[in-house]
N, C-alpha and C positions, 0 to 999 in steps of 0.2 A: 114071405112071398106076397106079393103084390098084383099080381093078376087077377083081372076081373072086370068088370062095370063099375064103373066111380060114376059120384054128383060130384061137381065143383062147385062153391059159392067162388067168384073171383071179385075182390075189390082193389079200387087203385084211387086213391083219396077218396071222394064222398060218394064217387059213381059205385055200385057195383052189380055184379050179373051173374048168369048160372048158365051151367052148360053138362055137358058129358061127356066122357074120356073112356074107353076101353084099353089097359094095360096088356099087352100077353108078349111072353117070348121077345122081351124087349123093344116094342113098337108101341109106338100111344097115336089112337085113331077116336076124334071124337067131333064134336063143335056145339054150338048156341043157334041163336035165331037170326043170325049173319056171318058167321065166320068158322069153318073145319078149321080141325088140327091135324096138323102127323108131324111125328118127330120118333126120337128113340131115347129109353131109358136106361138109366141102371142104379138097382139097389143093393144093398149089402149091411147090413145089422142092423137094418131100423131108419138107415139114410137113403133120401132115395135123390137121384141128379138129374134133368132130361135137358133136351135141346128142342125146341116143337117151332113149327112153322106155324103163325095163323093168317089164313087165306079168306077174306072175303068172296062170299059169293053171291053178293045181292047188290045192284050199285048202290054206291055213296053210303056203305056201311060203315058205322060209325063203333067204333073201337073205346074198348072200357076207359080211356083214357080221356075219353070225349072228344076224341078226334078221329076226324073221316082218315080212311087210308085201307089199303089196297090189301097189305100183307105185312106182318113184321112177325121177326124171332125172339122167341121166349128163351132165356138162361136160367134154367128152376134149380131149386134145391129144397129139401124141406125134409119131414121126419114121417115115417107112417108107422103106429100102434096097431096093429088090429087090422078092425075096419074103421078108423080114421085115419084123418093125414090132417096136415098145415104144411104149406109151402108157402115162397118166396120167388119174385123173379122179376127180371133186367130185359132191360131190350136195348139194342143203340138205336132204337128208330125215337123211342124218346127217352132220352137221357137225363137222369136224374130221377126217373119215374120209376116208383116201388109195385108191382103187382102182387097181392097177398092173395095166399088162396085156403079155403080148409074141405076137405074130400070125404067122403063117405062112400066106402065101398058097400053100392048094393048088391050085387052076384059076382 
């Protein structure tokens, strides 16, 4: 089971940042110091998949990618033990662009 309060560290080449995610009854609602999430999840033996929106909400926020921009979608996949995780994810807003993440479930 995966529900709860997470930390993310997320990185994406040499930038990277922290944020928080709330898991429950497969919705993930969280953000950082520019940008909400919400998307929805699903796990099953230790694999976990999501789809999440991330939404600026401060102008001219600037994205782990080190680029300004409004909103783009997260494609995640990764493994969660316990209370850790590592994940993975895509977006077409920049292609070619790996976003790495590792999680620590605090409640």
């Amino acid at each position: 089971m995966v529900e709860g309060l997470w930390t993310v560290v997320f990185r994406a080449g040499q930038i990277s940042a922290g944020g928080v995610v709330v898991l429950q009854s497969g919705k993930i609602i969280g953000g950082d110091s520019q940008y909400y999430y919400i998307g929805t999840y699903s796990e099953s033996g230790g694999r976990i998949t999501a789809t999440i929106r991330v939404q600026a909400f401060i102008t001219n926020a600037v994205s782990v990618f080190g680029m300004p921009v409004g909103f783009f979608d997260l494609n995640l996949a990764g493994t969660i033990n316990g209370n850790q995780g590592s994940a993975s994810a895509t977006t077409s807003t920049f292609p070619g662009l790996r976003l790495n993440m590792n999680l620590v479930r605090r409640a």
